[in-house]
DRENMI-604324 format. One record per residue (C-alpha): x, y, z; residue in one letter. Coordinates in steps of 0.1 Angstrom, whole numbers, plus 5000, padded with zeros to 4 digits. Each point is the difference from the previous one (the first is absolute). Layout:
# residues N
XYZA;...
This chain:
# residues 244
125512520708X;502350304998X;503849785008X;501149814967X;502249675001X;503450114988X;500449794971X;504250045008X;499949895038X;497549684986X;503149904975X;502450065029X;497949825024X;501249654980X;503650145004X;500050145034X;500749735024X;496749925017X;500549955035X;498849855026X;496149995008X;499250035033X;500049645006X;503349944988X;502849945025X;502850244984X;498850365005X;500650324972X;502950175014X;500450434995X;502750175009X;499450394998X;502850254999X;499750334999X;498250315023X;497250165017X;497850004975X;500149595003X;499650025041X;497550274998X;497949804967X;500149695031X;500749804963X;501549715018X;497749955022X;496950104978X;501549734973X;499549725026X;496550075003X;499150044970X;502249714989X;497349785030X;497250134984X;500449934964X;501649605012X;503850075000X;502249935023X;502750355003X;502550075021X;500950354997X;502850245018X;502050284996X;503450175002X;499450425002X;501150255015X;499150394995X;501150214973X;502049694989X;500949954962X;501049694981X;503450125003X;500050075040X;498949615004X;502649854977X;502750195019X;498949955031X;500149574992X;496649875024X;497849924967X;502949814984X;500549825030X;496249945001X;499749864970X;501549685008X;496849955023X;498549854967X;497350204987X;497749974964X;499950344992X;502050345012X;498350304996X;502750314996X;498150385009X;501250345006X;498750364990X;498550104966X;503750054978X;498150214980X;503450214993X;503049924977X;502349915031X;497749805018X;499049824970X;503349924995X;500249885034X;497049785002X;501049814971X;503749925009X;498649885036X;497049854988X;502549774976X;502449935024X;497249855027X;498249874974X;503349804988X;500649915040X;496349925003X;500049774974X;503449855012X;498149885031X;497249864979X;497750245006X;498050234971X;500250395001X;497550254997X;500150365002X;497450205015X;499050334987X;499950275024X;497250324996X;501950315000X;499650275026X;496150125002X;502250414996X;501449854970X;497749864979X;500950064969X;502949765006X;497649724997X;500849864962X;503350015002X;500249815030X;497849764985X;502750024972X;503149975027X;498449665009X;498849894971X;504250024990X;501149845026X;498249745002X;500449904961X;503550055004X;500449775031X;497549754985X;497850055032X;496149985003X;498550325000X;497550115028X;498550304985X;498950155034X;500550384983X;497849954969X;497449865023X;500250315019X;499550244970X;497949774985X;497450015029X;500450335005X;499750114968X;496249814998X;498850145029X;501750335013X;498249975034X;502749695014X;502050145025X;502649785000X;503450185019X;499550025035X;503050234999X;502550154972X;501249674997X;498149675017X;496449824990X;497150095015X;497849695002X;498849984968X;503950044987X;500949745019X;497149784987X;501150094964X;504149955006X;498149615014X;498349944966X;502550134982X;502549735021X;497549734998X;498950004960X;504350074994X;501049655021X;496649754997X;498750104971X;496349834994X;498549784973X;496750064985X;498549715017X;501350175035X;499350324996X;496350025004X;497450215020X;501049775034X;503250064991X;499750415000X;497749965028X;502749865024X;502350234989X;497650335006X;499749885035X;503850055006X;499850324989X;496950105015X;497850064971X;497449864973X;498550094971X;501050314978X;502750095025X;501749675002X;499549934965X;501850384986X;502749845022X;500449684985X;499650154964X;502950265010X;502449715013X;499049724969X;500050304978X;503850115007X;500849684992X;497849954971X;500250264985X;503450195008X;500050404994X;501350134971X;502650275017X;500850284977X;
């Protein structure tokens, strides 16, 4: 089978809190913040389901609004006042950063919400954003931008970017912008894996053929297909790119 099991995500799998099963009575709660690449990846949403099919129990939603930055949310005050709802983890996005300033940017805001997210006993992560399909060569250094900020913030990293150019990189023919900026389907089924491997990572005794199976069904695909997929997502975990 083409996916590997990230050796990382199986040591952080005993440190990573492991909640609740789908039996259990106190659900996994998400708290997205960020755009329209979040509302147009459905990732809340799509979570939940694929949270039911693999036995968890996930409540996901989400706090977006177009073209909005990090920056434009902690000014405007509706996450902070969110994050007294109570949630598990808080998941901070905005656009690629791939330049100095907005580098600079994403790791001053992703601290600070990290620092309040925390503060509510909740854990951060930091989802990293694709750049635009017209600038493509942006694409390392936003995985860069992210990887920065989230180090510096001490939040889990959701390497939605490297699985991106990972994928794409293995097989040219994904299409996977449905415009200059927002997923087509199978960009939206990689920014899921990418969420999903980042937040409940899976031991080796879990992740077997059943296991992959349930999760190609929620992205609509099996065998070599599903499997490039799943090696792209493990893999940018794995195995992070060496950015010159």
């Amino acid at each position: 089978m083409m996916f590997r099991l990230l050796l990382g995500v199986l040591l952080a799998s005993f440190a990573a809190a492991s909640f609740g099963q789908s039996g259990d009575a106190k659900p996994t709660r998400i708290l997205f913040v960020g755009n329209s690449l979040i509302t147009q990846s459905s990732l809340p949403e799509r979570l939940e389901r694929l949270a039911k099919r693999l036995g968890r129990n996930v409540v996901a939603a989400a706090e977006t609004h177009d073209d909005y930055s990090l920056e434009d949310h902690w000014r405007e005050g509706r996450v902070q006042a969110r994050l007294r709802e109570g949630w598990d983890y808080v998941v901070l996005q905005q656009g690629p950063s791939a330049r100095p300033e907005g580098r600079r940017a994403l790791i001053r805001d992703t601290k600070r919400f990290s620092e309040a997210a925390r503060a509510a006993g909740a854990k951060p992560a930091l989802f990293s954003a694709w750049p635009a399909q017209s600038n493509v060569d942006d694409f390392r250094e936003a995985i860069r931008s992210a990887r920065m900020a989230a180090e510096e913030s001490g939040a889990i990293l959701i390497p939605a970017a490297e699985t991106w150019l990972r994928a794409v990189s293995a097989d040219g023919r994904l299409r996977l912008y449905r415009d200059d900026v927002h997923p087509a389907p199978q960009g939206s089924d990689l920014a899921l894996l990418a969420t999903w491997f980042a937040l409940f990572p899976a031991g080796p005794q879990e992740f077997d053929e059943a296991y992959a199976t349930k999760i190609g069904e929620e992205v609509r695909l099996q065998g070599r297909r599903r499997d490039a997929l799943l090696d792209a997502a493990t893999r940018a975990l794995d195995e992070p790119m060496v950015l010159k």
